[in-house]
C-alpha positions in Angstrom: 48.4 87.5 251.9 48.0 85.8 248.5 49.9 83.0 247.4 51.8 85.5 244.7 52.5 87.5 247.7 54.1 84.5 249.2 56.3 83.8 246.1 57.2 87.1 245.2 59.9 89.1 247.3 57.5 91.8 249.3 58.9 94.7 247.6 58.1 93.3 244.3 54.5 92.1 245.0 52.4 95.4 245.0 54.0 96.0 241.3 53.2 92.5 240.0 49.9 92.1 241.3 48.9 95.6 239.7 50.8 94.3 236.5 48.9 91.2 236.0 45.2 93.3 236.7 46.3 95.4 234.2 47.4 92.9 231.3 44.7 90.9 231.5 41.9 94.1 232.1 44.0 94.8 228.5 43.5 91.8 226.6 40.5 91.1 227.1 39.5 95.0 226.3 41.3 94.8 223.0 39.3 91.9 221.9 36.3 92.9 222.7 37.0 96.2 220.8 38.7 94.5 217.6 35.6 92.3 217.3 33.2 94.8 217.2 34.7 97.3 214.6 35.6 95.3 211.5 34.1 96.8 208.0 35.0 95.8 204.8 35.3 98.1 202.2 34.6 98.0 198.6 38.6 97.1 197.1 39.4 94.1 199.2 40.2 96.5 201.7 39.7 95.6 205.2 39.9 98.4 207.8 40.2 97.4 211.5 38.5 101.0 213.1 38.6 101.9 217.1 36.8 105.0 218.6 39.0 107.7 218.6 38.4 108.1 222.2 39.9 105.0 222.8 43.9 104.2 222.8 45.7 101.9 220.2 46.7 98.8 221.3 50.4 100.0 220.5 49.6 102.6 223.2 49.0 100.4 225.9 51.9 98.6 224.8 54.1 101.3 225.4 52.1 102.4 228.5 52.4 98.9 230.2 56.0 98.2 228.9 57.0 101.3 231.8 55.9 98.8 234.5 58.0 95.9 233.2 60.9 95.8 231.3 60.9 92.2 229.5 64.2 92.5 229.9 64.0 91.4 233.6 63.2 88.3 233.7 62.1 88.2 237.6 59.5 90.0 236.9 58.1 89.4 233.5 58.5 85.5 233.4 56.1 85.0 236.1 53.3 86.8 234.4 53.9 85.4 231.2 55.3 81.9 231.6 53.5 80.3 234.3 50.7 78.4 233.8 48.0 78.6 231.0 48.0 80.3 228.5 51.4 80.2 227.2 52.7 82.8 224.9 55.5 82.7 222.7 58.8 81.5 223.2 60.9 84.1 220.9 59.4 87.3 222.8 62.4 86.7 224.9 64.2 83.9 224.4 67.7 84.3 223.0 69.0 84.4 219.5 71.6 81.6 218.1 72.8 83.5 215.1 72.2 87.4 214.9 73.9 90.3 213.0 71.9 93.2 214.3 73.5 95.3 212.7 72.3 93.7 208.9 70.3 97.1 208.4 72.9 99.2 209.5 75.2 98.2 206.4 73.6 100.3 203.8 72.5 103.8 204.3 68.9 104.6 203.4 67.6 101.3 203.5 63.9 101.3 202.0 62.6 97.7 202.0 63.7 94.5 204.6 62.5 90.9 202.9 62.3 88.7 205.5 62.4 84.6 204.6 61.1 82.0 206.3 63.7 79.2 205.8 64.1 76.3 206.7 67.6 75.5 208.2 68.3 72.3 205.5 67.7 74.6 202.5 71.0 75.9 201.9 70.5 75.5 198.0 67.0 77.9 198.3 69.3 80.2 200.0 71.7 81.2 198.2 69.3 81.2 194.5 67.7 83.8 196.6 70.3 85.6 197.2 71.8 85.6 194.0 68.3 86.2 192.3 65.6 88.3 193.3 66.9 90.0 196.8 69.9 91.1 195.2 69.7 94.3 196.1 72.3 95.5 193.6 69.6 95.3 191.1 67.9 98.0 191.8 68.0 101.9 193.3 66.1 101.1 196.1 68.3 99.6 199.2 67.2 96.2 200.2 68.5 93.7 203.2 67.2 90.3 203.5 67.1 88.2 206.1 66.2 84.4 206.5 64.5 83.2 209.9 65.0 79.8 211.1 65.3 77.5 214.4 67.9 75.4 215.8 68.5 72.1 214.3 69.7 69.0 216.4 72.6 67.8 214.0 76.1 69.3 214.6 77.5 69.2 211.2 74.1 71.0 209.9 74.8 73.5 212.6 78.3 73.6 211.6 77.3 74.4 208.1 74.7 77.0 209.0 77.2 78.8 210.9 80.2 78.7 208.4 76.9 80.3 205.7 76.4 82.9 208.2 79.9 84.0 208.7 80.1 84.6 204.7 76.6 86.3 204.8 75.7 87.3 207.9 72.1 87.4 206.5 70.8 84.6 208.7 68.5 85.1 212.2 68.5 81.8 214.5 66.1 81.3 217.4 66.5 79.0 220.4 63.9 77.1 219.1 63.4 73.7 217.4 62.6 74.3 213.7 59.9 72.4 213.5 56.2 72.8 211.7 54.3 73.7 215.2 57.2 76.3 215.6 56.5 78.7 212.5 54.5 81.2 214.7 57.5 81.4 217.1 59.7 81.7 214.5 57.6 84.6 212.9 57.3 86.5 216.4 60.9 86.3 216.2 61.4 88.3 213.2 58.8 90.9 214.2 60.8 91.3 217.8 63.8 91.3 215.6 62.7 94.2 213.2 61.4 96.1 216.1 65.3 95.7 217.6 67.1 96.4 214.8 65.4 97.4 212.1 62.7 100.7 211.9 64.5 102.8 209.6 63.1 100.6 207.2 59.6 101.7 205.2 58.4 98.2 204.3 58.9 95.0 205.5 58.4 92.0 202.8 57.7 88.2 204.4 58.2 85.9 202.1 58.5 81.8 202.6 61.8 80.3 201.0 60.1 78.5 197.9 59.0 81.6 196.7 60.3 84.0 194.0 59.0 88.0 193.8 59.2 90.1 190.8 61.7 92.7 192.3 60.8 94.9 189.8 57.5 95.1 189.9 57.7 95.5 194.0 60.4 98.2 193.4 59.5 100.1 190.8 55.8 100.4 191.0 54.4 98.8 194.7 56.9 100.6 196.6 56.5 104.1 195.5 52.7 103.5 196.1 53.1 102.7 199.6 56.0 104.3 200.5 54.5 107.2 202.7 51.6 104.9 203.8 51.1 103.4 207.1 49.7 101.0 209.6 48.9 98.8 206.3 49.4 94.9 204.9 49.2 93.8 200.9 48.3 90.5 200.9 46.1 87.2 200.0 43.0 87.7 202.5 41.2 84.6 203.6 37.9 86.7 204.5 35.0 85.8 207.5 33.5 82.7 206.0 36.6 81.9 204.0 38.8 79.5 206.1 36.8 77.3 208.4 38.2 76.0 211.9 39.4 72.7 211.1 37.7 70.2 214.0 38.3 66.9 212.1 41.7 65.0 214.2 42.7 63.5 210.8 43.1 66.4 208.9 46.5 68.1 208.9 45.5 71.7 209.9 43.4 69.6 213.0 43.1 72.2 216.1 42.4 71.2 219.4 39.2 72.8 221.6 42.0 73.8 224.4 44.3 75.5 221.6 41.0 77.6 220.3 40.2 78.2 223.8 43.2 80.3 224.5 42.7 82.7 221.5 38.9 83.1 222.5 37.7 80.9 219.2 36.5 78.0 221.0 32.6 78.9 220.2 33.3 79.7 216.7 33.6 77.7 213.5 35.6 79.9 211.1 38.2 82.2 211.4 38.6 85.7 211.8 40.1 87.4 208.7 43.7 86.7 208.3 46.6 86.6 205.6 48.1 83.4 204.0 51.8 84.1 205.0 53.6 83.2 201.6 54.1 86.5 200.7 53.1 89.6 202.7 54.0 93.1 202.6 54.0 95.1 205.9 54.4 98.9 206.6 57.3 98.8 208.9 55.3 101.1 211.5 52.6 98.3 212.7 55.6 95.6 213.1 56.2 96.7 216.7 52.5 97.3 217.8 52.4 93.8 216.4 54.9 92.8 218.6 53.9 94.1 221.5 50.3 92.5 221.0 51.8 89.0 221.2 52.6 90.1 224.5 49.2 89.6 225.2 48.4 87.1 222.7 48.3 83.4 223.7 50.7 81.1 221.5 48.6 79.1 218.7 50.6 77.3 216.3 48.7 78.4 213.0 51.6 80.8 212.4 49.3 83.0 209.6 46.1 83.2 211.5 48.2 84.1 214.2 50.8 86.4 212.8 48.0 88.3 210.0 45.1 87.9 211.6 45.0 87.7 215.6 47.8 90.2 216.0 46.8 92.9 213.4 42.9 92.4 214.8 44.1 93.4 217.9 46.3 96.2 216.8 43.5 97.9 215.0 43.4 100.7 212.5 45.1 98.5 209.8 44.0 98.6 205.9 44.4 95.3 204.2 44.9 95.2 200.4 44.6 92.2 198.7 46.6 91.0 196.6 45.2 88.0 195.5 45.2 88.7 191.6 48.8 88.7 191.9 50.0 85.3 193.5 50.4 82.4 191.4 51.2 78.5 192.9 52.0 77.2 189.1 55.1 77.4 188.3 54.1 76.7 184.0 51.7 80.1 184.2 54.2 82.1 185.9 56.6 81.2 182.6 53.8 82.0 180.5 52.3 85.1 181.7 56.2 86.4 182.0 56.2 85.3 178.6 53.5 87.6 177.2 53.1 91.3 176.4 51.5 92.3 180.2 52.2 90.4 183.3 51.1 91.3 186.7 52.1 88.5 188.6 54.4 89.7 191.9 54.7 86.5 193.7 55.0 83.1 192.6 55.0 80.6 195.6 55.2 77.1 196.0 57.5 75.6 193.8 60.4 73.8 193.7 64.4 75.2 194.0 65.4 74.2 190.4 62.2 76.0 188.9 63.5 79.2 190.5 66.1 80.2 188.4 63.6 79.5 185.3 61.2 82.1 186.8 63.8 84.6 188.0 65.3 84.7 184.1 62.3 84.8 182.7 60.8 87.8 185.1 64.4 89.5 183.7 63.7 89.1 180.6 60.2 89.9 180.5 61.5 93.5 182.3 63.8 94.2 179.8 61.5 94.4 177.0 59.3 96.9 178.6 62.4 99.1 179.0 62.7 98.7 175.2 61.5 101.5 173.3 58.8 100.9 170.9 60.3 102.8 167.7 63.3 100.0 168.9 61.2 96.6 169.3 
């Protein structure tokens, strides 16, 4: 009799010894199959192909899920938390602050923007709410909802709470908000949306120093991609384009037993992935995302990890880049909204008194164009 045998009461051990054969005949399967069937088509577009013959990885989600609920916690914290690898916290852990019910308080809701915040910005917060994700801007229904971690301090806590009782916009993990915690705090949202959230058609990640032209996302990306699926608009770091990082000085430093875990340990660049400051999800591939982190060991590089390992492995994705339409200067965001034609969506990185600039100035540049020209 094995030692899992031993552990495990008798009339659970056929079933878990069956489960873990099976999870691990899985992941190693699905990268095998992602690796081999990447091709890169001619408008940034990268499509992540399988042989029909062969099931989706949000198949064998769904057909392992029957054997173990993750809801019993008996069962699936042995296979998952024991030991090496370790996966990430927030597939089960519990929430702090929740309304699950945020998408249930419009009808019809089209588009969920989803910000990673951290807990201290209370000022970023709010601008956002009163700016861009104001959903009574526009026709379309929007929600949005900020993701964060726990926080040490009482009277921060305090505060958070009291914001979330006038909102109830904010989703807190049992998880220290911390830099090395952005992939558990992005796992959280996608197990959130998958809970709460699939009426919507497009899921919108944005980070909390960012502001989106509304407008332009409503009126003219949305409608695009509305009926589409199993797809993510974003800035692509391609093959060649991000190198692993080996040198212990430099910030994005990665240790040979983190790479190990994810399979990259022989390789010296990544696979292709997004950079997470704004991305735009079909709603369909958030839970087959999901359920691949199930079988994808934790590694702290939240966007190779969120937009690159977990769509690889889901396969049959289209990415669309959006690369020509993401600014990091806050001076040519005010001038290109300043001019005649603008086709700037996103512009990141930049600081919480510079957002109110851009949002008025994105207004205004979108009430000209509704100006007619006998008028101007």
């Amino acid at each position: 009799m094995s030692l899992y045998c031993i552990v495990m009461r008798r009339k659970e051990c056929n079933v878990g010894l069956l489960i873990i054969t099976f999870a691990c005949f899985i992941y190693v399967t699905m990268v095998t199959m992602s690796l081999d069937f990447i091709r890169i088509t001619p408008r940034y577009q990268l499509t992540l192909a399988c042989d029909e013959s062969t099931p989706n990885a949000s198949q064998v989600l769904e057909s392992s899920l029957e054997l173990v609920s993750l809801k019993d916690k008996s069962i699936s914290d042995r296979i998952l938390n024991v030991g090496e690898p370790t996966y990430p916290i927030m597939l089960w852990n519990k929430y702090l602050i929740n309304n699950p019910d945020l998408c249930n308080m419009a009808d019809n809701i089209s588009v969920l923007i989803v910000v990673k915040t951290d807990p201290l910005n209370f000022e970023r917060r709010n601008i956002i709410r009163n700016t861009w994700s104001n959903y009574t801007h526009h026709s379309v229904v929007t929600r949005v909802l900020f993701l964060m971690g726990k926080v040490q301090n009482e009277t921060i806590q305090e505060n958070i709470s009291r914001e979330f009782d006038e909102h109830l916009d904010i989703l807190q993990g049992d998880f220290l908000d911390t830099y090395r915690n952005l992939t558990n705090k992005g796992v959280m949202g996608l197990r959130w949306i998958t809970e709460n959230c699939m009426q919507a058609k497009m899921v919108v990640k944005v980070d909390d120093d960012a502001v989106i032209d509304t407008y332009r996302l409503l009126e003219i990306v949305y409608p695009i991609y509305e009926t589409k699926t199993r797809y993510i608009l974003c800035n692509i770091f391609m093959n060649g384009k991000a190198p692993i990082v080996r040198d212990e000085k430099h910030k994005w430093y990665v240790k040979d037993s983190e790479l190990k875990q994810i399979g990259l340990l022989d390789k010296t660049i990544y696979p292709p992935y997004c950079s997470g400051f704004t991305a735009i999800i079909s709603t369909d591939l958030i839970p087959a995302m999901f359920g691949i982190a199930h079988l994808t060991p934790f590694f702290w590089v939240d966007d190779v990890y969120l937009y690159g390992l977990l769509p690889l492995k889901a396969g049959r994705i289209d990415y669309y880049s959006l690369a020509s339409n993401y600014t990091f200067i806050y001076k040519n965001a005010m001038n290109c909204f300043s001019s005649k034609e603008c086709n700037i969506l996103s512009v990141a990185e930049i600081k919480a008194d510079e957002m109110m600039s851009i949002w008025d100035v994105i207004e205004s540049y979108h009430l000209k164009q509704q100006i007619p020209q006998d008028v101007k």
